[in-house]
N, CA, C and O atoms as CSV, one atom per row, in Angstrom:
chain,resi,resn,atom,element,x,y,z
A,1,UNK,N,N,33.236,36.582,106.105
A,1,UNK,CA,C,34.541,37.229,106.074
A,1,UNK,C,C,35.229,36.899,104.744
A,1,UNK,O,O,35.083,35.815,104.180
A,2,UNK,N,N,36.054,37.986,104.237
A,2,UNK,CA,C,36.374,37.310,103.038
A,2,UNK,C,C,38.044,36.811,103.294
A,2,UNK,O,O,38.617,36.746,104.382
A,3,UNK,N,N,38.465,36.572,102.284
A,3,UNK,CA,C,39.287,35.720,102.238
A,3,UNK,C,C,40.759,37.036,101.568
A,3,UNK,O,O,40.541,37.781,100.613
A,4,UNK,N,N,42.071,37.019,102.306
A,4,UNK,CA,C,42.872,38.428,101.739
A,4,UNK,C,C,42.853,37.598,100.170
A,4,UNK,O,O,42.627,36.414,99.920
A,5,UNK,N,N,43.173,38.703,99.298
A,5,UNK,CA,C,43.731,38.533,98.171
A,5,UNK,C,C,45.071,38.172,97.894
A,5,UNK,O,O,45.987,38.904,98.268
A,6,UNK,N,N,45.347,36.789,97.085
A,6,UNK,CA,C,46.431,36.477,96.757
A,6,UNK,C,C,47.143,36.725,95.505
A,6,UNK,O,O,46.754,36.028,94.568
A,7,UNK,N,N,48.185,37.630,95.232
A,7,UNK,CA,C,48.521,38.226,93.660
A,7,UNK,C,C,49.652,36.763,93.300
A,7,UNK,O,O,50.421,36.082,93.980
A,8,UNK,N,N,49.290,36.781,92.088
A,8,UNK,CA,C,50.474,35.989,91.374
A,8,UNK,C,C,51.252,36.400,90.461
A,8,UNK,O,O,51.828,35.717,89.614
A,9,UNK,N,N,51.301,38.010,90.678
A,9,UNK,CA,C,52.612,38.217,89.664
A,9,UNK,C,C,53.034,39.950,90.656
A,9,UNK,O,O,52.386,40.285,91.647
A,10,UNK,N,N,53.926,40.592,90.218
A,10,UNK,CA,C,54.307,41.646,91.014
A,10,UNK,C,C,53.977,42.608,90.152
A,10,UNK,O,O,54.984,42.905,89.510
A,11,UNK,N,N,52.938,43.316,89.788
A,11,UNK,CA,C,52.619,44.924,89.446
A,11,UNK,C,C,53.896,45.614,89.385
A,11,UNK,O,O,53.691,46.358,88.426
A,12,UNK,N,N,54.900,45.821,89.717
A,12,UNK,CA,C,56.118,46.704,89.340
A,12,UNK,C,C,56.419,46.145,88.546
A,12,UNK,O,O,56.900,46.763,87.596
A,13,UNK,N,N,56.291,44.313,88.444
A,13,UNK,CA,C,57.665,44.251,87.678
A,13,UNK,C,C,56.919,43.734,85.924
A,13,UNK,O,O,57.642,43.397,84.986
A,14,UNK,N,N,55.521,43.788,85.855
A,14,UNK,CA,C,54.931,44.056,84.616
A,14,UNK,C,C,55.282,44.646,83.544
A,14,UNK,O,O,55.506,45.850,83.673
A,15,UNK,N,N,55.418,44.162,82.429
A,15,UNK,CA,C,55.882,45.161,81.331
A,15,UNK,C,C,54.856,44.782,80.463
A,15,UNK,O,O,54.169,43.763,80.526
A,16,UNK,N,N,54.797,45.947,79.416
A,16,UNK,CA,C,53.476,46.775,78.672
A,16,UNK,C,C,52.851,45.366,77.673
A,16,UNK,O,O,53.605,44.438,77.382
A,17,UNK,N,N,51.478,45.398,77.258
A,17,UNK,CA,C,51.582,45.074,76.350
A,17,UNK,C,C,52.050,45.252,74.962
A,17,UNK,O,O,51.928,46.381,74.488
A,18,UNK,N,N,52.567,44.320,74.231
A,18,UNK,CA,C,53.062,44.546,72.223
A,18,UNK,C,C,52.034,45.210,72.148
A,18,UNK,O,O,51.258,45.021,73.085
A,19,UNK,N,N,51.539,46.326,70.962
A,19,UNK,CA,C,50.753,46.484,70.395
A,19,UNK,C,C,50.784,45.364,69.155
A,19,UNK,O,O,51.680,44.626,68.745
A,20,UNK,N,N,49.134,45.612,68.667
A,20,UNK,CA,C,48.544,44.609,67.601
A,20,UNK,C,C,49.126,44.972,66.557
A,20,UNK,O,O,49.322,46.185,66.611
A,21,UNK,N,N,49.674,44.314,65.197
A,21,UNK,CA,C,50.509,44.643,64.158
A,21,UNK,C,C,49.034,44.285,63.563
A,21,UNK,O,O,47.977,43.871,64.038
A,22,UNK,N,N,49.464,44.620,62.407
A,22,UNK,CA,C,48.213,44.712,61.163
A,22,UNK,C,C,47.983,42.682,60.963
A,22,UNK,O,O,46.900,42.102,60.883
A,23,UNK,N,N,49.574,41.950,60.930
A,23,UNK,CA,C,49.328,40.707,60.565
A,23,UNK,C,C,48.901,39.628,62.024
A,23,UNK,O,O,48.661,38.421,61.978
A,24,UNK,N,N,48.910,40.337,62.991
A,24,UNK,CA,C,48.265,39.544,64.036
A,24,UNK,C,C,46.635,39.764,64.313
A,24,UNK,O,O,45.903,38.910,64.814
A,25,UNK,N,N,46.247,41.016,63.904
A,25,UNK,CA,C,44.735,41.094,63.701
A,25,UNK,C,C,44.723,40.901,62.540
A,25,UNK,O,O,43.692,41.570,62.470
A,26,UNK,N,N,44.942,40.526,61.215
A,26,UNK,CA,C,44.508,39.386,60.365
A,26,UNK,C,C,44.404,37.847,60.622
A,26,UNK,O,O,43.490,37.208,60.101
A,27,UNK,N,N,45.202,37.336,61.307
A,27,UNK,CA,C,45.571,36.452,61.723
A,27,UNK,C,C,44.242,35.972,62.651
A,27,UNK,O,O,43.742,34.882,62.372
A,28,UNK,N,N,43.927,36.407,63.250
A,28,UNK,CA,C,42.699,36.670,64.598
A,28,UNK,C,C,41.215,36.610,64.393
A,28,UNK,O,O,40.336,36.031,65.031
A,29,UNK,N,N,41.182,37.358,63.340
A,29,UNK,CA,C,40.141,37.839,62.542
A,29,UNK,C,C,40.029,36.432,61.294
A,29,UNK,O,O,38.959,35.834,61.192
A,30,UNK,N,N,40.905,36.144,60.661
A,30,UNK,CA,C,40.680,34.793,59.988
A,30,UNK,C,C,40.562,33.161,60.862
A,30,UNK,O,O,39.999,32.152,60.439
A,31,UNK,N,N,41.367,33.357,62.317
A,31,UNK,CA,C,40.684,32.661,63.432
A,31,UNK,C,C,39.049,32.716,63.658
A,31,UNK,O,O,38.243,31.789,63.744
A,32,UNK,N,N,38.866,34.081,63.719
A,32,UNK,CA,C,37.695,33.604,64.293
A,32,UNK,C,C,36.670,33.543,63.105
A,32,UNK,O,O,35.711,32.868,63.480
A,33,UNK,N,N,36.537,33.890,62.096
A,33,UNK,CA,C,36.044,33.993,61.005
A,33,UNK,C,C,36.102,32.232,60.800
A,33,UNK,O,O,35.147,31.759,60.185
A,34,UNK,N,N,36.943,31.471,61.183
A,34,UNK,CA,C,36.769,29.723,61.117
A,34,UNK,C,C,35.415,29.243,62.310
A,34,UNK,O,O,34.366,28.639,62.086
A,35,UNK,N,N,35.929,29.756,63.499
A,35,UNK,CA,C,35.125,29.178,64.509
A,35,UNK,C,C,33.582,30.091,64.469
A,35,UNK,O,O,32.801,29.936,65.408
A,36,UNK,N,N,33.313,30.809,63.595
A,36,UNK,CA,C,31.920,31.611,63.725
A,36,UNK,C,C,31.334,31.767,62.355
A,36,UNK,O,O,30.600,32.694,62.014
A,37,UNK,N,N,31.884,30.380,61.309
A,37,UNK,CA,C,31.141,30.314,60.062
A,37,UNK,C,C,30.503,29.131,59.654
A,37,UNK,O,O,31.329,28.219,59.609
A,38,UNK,N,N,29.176,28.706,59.284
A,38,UNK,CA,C,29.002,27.204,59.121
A,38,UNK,C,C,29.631,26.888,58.003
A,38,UNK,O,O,29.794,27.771,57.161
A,39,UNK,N,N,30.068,25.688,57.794
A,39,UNK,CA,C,30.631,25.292,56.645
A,39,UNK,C,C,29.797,24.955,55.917
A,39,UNK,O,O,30.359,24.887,54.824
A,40,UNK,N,N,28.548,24.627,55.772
A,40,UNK,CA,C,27.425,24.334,55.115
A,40,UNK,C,C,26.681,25.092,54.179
A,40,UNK,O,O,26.483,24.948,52.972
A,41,UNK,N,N,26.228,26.124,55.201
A,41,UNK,CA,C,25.452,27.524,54.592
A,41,UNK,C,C,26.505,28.700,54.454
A,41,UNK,O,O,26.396,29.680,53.717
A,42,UNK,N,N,27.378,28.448,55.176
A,42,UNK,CA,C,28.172,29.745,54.937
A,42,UNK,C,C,28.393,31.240,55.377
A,42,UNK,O,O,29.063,32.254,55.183
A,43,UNK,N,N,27.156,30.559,56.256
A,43,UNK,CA,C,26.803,32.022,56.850
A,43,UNK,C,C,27.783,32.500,58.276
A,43,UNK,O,O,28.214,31.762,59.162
A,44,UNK,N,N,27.859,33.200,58.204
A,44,UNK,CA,C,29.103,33.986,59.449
A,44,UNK,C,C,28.051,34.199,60.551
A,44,UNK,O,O,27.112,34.944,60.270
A,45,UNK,N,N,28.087,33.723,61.584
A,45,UNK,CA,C,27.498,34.035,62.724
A,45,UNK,C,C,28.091,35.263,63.552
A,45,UNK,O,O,29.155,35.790,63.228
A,46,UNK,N,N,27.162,35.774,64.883
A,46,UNK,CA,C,27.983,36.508,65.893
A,46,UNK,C,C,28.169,35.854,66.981
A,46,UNK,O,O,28.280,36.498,68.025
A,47,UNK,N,N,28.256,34.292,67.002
A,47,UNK,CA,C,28.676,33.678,68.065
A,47,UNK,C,C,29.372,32.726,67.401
A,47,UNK,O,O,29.352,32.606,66.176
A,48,UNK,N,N,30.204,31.802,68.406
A,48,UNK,CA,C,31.323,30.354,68.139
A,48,UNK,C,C,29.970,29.665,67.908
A,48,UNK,O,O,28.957,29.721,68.605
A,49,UNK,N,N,30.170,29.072,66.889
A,49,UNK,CA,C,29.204,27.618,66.697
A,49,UNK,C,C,29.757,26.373,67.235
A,49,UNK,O,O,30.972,26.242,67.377
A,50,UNK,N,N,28.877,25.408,67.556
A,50,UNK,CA,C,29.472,24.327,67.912
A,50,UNK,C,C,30.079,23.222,67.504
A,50,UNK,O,O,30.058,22.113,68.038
A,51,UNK,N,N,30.821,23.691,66.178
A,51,UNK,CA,C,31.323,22.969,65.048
A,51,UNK,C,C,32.074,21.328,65.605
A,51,UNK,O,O,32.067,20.372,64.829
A,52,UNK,N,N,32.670,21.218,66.992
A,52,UNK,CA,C,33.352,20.242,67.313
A,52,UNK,C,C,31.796,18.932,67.398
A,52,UNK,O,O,31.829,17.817,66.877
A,53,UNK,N,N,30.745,19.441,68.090
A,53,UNK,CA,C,29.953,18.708,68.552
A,53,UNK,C,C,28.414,18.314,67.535
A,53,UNK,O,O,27.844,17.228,67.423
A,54,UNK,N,N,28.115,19.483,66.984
A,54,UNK,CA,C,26.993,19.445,65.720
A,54,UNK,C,C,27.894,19.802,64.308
A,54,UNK,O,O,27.435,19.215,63.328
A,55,UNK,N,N,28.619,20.319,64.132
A,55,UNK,CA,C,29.660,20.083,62.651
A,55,UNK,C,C,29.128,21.445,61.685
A,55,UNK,O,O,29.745,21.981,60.765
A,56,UNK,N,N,27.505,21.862,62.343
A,56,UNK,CA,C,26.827,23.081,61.630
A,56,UNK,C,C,26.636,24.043,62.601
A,56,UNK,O,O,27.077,24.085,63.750
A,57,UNK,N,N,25.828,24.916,61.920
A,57,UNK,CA,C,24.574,25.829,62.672
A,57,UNK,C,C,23.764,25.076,63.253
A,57,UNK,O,O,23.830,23.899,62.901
A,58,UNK,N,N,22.944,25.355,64.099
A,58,UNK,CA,C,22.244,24.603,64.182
A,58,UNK,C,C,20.719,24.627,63.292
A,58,UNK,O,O,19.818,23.815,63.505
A,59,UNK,N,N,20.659,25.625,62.364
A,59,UNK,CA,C,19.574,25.631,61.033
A,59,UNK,C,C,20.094,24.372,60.215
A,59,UNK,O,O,19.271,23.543,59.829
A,60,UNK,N,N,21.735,24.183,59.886
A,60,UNK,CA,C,21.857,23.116,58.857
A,60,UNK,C,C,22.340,21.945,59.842
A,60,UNK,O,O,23.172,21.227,59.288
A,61,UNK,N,N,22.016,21.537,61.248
A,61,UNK,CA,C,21.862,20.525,61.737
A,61,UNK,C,C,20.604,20.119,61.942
A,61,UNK,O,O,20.251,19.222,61.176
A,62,UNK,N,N,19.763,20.502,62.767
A,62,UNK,CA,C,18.037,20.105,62.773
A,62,UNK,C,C,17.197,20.553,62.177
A,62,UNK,O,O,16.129,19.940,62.177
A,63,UNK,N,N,17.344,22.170,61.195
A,63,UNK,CA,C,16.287,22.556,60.935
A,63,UNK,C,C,15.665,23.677,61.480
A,63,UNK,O,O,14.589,24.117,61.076
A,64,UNK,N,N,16.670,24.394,62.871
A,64,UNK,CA,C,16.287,24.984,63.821
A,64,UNK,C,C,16.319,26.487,62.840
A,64,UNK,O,O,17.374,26.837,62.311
A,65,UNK,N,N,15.037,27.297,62.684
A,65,UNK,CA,C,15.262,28.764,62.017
A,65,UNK,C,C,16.298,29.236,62.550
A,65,UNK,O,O,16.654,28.856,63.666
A,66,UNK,N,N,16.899,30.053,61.926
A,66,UNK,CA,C,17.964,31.041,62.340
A,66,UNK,C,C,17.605,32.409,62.306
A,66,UNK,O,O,17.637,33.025,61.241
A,67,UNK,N,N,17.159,33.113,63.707
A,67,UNK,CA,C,17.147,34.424,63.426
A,67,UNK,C,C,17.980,35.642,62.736
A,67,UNK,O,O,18.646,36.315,63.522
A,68,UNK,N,N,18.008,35.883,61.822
A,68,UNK,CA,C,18.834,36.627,60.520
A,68,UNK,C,C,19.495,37.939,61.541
A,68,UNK,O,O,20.484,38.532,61.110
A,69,UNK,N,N,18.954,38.313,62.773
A,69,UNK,CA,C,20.131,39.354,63.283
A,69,UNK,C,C,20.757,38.475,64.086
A,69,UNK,O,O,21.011,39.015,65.162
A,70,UNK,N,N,21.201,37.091,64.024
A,70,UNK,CA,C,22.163,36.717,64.619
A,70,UNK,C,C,23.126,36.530,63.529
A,70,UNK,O,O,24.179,36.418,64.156
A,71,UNK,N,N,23.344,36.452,62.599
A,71,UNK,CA,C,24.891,36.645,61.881
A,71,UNK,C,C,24.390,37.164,60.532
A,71,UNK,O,O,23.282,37.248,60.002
A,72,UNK,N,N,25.922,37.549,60.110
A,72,UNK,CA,C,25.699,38.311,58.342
A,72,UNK,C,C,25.439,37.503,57.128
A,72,UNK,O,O,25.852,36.346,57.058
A,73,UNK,N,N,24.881,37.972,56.323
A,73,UNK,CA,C,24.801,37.404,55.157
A,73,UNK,C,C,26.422,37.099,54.469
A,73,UNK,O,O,27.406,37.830,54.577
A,74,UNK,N,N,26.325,35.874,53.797
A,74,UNK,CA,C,27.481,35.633,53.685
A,74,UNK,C,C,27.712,36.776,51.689
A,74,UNK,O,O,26.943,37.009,50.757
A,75,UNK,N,N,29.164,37.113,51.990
A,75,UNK,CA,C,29.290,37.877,50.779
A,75,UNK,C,C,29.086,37.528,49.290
A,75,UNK,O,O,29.443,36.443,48.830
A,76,UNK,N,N,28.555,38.398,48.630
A,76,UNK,CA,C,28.317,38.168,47.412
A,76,UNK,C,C,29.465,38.025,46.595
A,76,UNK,O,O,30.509,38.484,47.059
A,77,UNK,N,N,29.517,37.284,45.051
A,77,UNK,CA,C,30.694,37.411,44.480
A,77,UNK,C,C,31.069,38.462,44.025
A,77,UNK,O,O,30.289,39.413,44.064
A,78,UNK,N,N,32.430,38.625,43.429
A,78,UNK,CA,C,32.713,40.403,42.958
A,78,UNK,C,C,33.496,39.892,42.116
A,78,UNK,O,O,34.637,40.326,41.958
A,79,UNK,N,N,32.872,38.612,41.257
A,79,UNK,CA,C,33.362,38.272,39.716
A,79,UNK,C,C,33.601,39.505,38.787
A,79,UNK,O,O,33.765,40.448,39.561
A,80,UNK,N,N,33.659,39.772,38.023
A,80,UNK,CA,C,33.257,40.452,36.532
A,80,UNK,C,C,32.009,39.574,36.065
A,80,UNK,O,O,31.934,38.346,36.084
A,81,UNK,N,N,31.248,40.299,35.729
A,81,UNK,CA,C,30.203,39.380,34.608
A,81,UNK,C,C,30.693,38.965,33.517
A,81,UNK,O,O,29.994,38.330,32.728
């Protein structure tokens, strides 16, 4: 049997979400761009690394290959020569 559902807020009395301003998805995007880059290699992953617990990737902690479609190449410079 299941169990009724208990709500914790009232559906009428909800109001909308803010939309995203341009400086809160920068903001977000340079968040996560911290938690999904090694500081080592540099490379941008598509997942959170475990920076609190190994400090790297785990390629520049043990050695472990990194399959190349798991994150981007990190960007080239756009010096002037």
């Amino acid at each position: 049997m299941r169990a009724p559902a208990a709500y914790l807020y009232r559906v009428d009395l909800a109001l909308p979400v803010r939309p995203m301003t341009l400086a809160k998805e920068a903001a977000l995007d340079k968040a996560m761009a911290a938690r999904t880059t090694c500081p080592r290699c540099r490379r941008r992953y598509h997942h959170v690394l475990p920076l609190r617990t190994l400090g790297s990737c785990l390629e520049c902690h043990d050695g472990t290959p990194a399959d190349p479609a798991n994150y981007t190449a990190p960007p080239a410079h756009t010096l002037a020569a």
